[in-house]
N, C-alpha and C positions, 0 to 999 in steps of 0.2 A: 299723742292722742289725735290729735290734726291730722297727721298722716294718714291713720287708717278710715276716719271720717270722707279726707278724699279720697281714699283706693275703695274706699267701700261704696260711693258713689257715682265709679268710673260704669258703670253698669247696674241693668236691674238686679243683677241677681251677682253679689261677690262672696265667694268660700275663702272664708284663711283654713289652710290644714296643713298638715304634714306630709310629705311625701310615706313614709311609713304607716300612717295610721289610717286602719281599715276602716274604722267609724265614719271619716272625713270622706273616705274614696266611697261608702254606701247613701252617706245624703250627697255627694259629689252624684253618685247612678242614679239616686230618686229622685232629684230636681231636674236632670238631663230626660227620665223618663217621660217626663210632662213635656218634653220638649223646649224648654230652656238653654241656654248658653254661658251657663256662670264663668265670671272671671274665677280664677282656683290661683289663689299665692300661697305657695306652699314653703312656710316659715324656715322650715331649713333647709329651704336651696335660694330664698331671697337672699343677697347683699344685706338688708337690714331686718334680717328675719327676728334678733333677740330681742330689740328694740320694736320693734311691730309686737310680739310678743309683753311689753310690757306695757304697751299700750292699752293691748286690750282686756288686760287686766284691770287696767285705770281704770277702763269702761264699766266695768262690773261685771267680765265674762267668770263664770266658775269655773270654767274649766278651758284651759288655752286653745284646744283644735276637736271638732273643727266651730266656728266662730260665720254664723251665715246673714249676710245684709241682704233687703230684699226689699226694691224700691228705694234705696235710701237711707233705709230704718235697720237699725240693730235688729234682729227677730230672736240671736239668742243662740244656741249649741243644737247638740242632736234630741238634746231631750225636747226640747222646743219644737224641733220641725218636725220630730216624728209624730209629738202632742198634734199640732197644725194638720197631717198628714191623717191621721184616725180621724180627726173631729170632720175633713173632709173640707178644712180651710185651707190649705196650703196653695189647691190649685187657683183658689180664687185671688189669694196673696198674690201667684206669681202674674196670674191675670190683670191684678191692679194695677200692677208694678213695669206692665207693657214685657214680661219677662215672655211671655206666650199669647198666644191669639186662640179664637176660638171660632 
């Protein structure tokens, strides 16, 4: 669980996803759309990808990928950022989080 707390603060904005899962690659294209630069570790091509995997379970993720940090803070899956993304809070997230300027 330590692990992904640091990888998930190597950056403002860090995806765990899957190299296969399109869900991951669509908030991967909508956070890049605002102009952001996420770290993206994609659990099965990392060395310790099943292990990162059971971490963020620990963490209380519902669902394994994709799994998005922003500023620091856990924010939660796709259902999360797309929630973020309609209510029109997303960009202001990534704007706190120094992920984008304005």
């Amino acid at each position: 669980m330590e692990m992904v707390m640091k990888l998930g603060a190597q950056s403002p904005v860090v995806i765990f996803s899957r190299s296969t899962c399109c869900i991951s690659h669509s908030i991967e294209t909508l956070i890049q759309n605002f102009g952001a630069n996420p770290i993206v570790y994609e659990l099965d091509r990392v060395q310790n990808g099943k292990e990162l995997e059971r971490a963020l379970v620990e963490l209380g993720c519902q669902q394994i990928v994709p799994v998005v940090f922003i500023g620091n803070e856990l924010v939660g899956g796709s259902n999360e950022i797309m929630s973020l993304n309609i209510r029109g809070k997303l960009k202001q997230l990534l704007i706190k989080a120094n992920a984008i300027w304005v």
